[in-house]
C-alpha positions in Angstrom: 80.4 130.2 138.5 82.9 131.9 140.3 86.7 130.3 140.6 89.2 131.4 142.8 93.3 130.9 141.9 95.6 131.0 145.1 98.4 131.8 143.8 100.9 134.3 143.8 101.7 134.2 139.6 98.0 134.4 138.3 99.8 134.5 134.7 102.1 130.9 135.1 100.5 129.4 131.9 98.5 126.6 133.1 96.4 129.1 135.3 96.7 131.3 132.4 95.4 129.0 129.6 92.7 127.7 132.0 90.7 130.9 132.6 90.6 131.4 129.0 88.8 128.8 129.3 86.9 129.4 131.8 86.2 133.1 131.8 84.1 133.3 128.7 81.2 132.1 130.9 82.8 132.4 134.3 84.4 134.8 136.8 88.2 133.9 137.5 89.6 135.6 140.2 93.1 135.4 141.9 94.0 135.8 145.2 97.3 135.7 146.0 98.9 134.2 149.7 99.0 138.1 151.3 95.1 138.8 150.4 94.7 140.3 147.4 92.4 139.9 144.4 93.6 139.7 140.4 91.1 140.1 137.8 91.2 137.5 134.8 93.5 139.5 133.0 96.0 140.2 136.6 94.5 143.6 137.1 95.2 143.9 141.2 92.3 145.2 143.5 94.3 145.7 147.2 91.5 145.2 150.2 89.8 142.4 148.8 89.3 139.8 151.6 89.0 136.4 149.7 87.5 135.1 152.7 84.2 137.3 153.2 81.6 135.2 152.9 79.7 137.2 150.7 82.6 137.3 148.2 83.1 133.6 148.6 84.2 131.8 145.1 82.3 128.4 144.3 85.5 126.8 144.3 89.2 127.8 144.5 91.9 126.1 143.0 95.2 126.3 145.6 98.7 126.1 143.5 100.6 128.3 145.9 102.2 126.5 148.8 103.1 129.1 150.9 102.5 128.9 154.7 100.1 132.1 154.1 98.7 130.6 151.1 97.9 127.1 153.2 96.3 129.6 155.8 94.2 131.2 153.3 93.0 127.8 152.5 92.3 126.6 155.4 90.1 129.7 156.7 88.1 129.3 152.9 87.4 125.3 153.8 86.0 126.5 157.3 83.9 128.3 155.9 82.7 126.0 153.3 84.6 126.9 150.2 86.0 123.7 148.3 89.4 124.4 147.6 91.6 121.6 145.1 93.5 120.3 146.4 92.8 120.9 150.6 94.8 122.7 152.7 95.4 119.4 154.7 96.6 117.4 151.4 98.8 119.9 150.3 100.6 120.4 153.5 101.1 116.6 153.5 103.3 116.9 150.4 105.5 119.1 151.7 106.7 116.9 154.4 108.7 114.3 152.7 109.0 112.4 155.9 105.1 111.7 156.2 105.1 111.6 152.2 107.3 108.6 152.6 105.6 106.9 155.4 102.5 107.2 154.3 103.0 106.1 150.3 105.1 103.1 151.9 102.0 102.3 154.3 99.7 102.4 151.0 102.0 99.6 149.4 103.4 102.2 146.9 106.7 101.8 145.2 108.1 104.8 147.1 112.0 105.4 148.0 112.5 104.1 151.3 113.5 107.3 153.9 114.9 108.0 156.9 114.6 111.1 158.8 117.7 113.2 160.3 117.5 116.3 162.4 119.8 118.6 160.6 122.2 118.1 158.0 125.4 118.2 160.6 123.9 115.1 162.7 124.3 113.2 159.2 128.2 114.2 159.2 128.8 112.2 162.1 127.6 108.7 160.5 129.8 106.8 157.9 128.1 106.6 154.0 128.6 103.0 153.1 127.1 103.9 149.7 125.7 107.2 147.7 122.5 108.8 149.1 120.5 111.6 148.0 119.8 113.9 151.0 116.8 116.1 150.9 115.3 119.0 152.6 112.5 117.5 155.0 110.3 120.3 154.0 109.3 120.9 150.5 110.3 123.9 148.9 110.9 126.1 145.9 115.4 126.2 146.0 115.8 123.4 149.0 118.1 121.0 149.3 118.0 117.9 146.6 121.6 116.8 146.3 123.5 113.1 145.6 126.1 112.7 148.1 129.1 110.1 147.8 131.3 110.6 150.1 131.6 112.4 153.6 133.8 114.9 151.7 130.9 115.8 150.1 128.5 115.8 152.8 131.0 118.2 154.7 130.7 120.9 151.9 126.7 120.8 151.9 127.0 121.4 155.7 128.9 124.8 155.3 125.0 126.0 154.0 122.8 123.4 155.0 123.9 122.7 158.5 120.6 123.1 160.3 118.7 122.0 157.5 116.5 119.0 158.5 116.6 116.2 156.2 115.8 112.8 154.9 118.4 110.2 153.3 117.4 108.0 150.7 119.8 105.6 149.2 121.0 106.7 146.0 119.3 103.9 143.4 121.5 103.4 140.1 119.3 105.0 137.1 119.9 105.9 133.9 119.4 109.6 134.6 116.2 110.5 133.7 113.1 111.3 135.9 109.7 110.2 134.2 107.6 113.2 135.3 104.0 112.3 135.7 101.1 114.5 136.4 97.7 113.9 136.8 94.2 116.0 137.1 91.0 114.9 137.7 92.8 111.3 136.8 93.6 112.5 133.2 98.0 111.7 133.2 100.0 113.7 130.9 103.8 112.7 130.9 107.3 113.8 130.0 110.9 112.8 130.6 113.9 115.5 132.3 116.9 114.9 132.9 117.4 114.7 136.6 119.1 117.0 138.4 121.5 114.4 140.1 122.4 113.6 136.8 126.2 114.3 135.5 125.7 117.9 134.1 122.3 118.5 135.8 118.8 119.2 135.3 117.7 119.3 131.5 115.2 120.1 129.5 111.5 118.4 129.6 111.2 116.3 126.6 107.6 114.9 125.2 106.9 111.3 126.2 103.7 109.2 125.4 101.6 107.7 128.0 102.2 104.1 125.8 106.1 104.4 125.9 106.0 103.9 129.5 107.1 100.2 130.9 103.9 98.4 131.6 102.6 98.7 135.1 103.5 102.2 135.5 100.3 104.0 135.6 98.5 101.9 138.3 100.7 103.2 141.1 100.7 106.6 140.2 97.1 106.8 139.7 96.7 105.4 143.0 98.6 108.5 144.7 95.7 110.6 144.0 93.1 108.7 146.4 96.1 107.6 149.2 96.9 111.4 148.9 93.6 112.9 148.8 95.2 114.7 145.8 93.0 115.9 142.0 96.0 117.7 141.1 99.4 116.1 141.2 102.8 115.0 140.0 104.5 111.4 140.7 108.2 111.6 139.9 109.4 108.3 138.9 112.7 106.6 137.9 114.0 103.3 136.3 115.2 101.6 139.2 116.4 98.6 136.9 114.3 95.8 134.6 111.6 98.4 134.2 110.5 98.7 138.2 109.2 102.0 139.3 110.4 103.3 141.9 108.3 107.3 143.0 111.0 109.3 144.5 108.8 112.4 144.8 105.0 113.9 144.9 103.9 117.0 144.7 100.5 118.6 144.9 99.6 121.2 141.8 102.4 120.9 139.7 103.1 123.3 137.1 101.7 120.6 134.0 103.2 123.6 131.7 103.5 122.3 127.8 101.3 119.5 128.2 97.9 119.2 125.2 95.0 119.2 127.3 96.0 119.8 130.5 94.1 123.1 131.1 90.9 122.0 129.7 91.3 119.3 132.2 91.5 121.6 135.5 88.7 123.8 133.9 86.4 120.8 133.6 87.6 119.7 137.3 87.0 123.1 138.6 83.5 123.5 137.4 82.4 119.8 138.3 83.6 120.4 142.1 82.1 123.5 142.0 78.8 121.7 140.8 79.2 119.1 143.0 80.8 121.0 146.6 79.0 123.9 146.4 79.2 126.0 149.9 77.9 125.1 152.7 78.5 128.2 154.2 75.6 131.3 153.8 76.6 133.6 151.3 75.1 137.3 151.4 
């Protein structure tokens, strides 16, 4: 077989740990979003056009997000590459607005969110209570912050003024996000402190799948068909008697640290490569 990584960091360790796994038998190749192709070990071929047909991988694993990465994608899908997780689900994920709307239409314990334009429309309205204002798009340094008071809201405007957004209201916690991710329906878990937290993000700590409340796994299990997801994480938090409340998804986490976790995406990508295949000719 021949497996394709879209991503950008060929050597972030669950990639890294999985074609050692998979390259004893197997060709892993990686592609980052510009074009080019990585040997197993990250030598970089420039040239390489990871869409010529008769180059095509049986399968290609997409952890970059990247507008030119979601391009890439798309233009292997068309020609009928199966890539995990699509183009289309991954895009979803990184608009929190349609994240929210469609989690709450599936009956999932999701934060309930509203949608502003920008950041500075928000300034105008009065905060009756804390909120935790987002970036409406997804990405790596955007805007996650917990906002009490307009005072506050004023100060994130001075960088975020044009930054469209959605408001959630804030939901009393203990401070800790229960990080869930899940491949090919296997979970793996771990608690971090949050980053609204007094003093900030925090470590990862180790937390068993049996130590969470009861009830917890069934909605986040359920993300991965209303998603159309095989590789994801669920953020969760307390939000009081053991309810779980998702406050954030995200398609092909990192999963780093976690027992297991790579011989679970090498298993996934061989079986979808089994089971896709390509439907278009390859020469």
């Amino acid at each position: 077989m021949r497996i394709g990584l879209i991503t950008a960091d060929p050597g972030h360790q669950l990639l890294a740990d999985t074609a050692k796994l998979l390259t004893p038998r197997h060709e892993v190749v990686a592609f980052d979003p510009g074009g080019r192709e990585a040997g197993a070990r990250g030598r970089v071929s420039p040239g390489e056009d990871p869409a010529d047909p008769g180059k095509l991988a049986d399968v290609y694993l997409l952890k970059a997000r990247t507008p030119r990465a979601l391009a890439l994608a798309r233009s292997l899908e068309r020609r009928g590459a199966p890539v995990v997780n699509s183009a289309a689900a991954t895009a979803l994920c990184q608009d929190r607005t349609a994240m929210a709307e469609l989690a709450l239409r599936a009956g999932l314990p999701f934060a309930p969110t509203r949608t502003v334009a920008s950041l500075a429309g928000l300034t105008a309205e009065r905060l009756p209570h804390p909120v935790v204002v987002k970036s409406r798009h997804s990405r790596r340094h955007d805007l996650v912050a917990r906002v009490d008071d307009t005072a506050r809201l004023r100060a994130l405007s001075a960088d975020w003024a044009d930054e469209p957004v959605v408001v959630q209201d804030f939901t009393p916690n203990d401070g800790w996000d229960h990080k869930l991710w899940v491949i090919a329906g296997r979970v793996f878990a771990a608690l971090r402190r949050s980053e609204l937290a007094a003093g900030g993000r925090g470590p990862s700590l180790p937390l068993a799948l049996d130590a969470l409340p009861p009830g917890w796994l069934d909605p986040v299990r359920r993300v991965g068909p209303v998603f159309s997801l095989d590789v994801y994480g669920v953020d969760l938090i307390d939000a009081g008697r053991g309810a779980p409340l998702i406050v954030d998804i995200n398609a092909f986490p990192g999963v780093r640290g976690q027992a297991g976790a790579p011989e679970a995406l090498a298993a996934l990508a061989l079986r979808t490569a089994e089971r896709g295949g390509l439907t278009a000719p390859r020469t």
